[in-house]
C-alpha positions in Angstrom: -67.6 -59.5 -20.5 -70.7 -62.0 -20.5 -72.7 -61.8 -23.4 -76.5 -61.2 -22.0 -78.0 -61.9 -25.7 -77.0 -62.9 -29.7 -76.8 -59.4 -30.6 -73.9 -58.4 -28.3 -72.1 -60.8 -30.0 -68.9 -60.2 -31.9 -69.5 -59.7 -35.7 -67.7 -62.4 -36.2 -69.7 -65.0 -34.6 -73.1 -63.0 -35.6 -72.4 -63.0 -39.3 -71.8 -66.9 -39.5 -73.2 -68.9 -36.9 -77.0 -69.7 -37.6 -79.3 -68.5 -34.5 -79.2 -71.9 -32.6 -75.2 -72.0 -32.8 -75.5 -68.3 -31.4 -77.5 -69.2 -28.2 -74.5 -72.1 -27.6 -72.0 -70.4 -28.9 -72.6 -67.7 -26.1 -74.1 -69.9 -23.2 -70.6 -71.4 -23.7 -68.8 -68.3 -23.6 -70.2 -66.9 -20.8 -69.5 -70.2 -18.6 -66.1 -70.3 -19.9 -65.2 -66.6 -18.8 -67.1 -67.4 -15.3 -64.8 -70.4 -15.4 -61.7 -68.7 -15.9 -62.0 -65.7 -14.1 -58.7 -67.1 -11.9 -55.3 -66.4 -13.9 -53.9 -69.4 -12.5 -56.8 -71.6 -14.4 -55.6 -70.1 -17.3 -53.0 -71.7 -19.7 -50.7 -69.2 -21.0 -50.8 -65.3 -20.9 -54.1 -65.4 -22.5 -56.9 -63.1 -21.6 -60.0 -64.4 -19.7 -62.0 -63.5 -22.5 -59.2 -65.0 -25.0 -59.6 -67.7 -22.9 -64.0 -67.7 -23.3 -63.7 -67.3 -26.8 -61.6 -69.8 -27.5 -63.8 -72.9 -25.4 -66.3 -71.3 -27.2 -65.2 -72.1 -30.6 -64.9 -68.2 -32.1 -65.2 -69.0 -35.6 
C-alpha cells in the first residue's frame, strides 16, 4: 500500500528517520511498490511491499 504522507509510515521508519529522510524514504517506497507490482519483477518469494521496503532502505 502506497504511503500518501510521513505519518502513515511504519513506526519503524517514523521514530528514526529525520523529516527529510521520511519524504525520501517514502517517495521511494511508493515507486518501488508501483515498480514491482509484477511477481515476475520480483526476486524471490518476497512480497511487493517486502520488496518496497526493502529499495527503500527500511531501517
Amino acid at each position: 500500500m502506497p504511503y500518501n504522507n510521513n505519518k502513515d509510515l511504519p513506526n519503524s521508519v517514523k521514530n528514526h528517520l529525520p523529516s527529510h529522510a521520511k519524504d525520501v524514504y517514502r517517495e521511494a517506497f511508493n515507486h518501488a511498490f508501483e515498480q514491482y507490482k509484477d511477481a515476475d519483477k520480483r526476486r524471490g518469494n518476497d512480497s511487493r511491499e517486502t520488496v518496497a521496503h526493502k529499495v527503500a532502505g527500511r531501517p
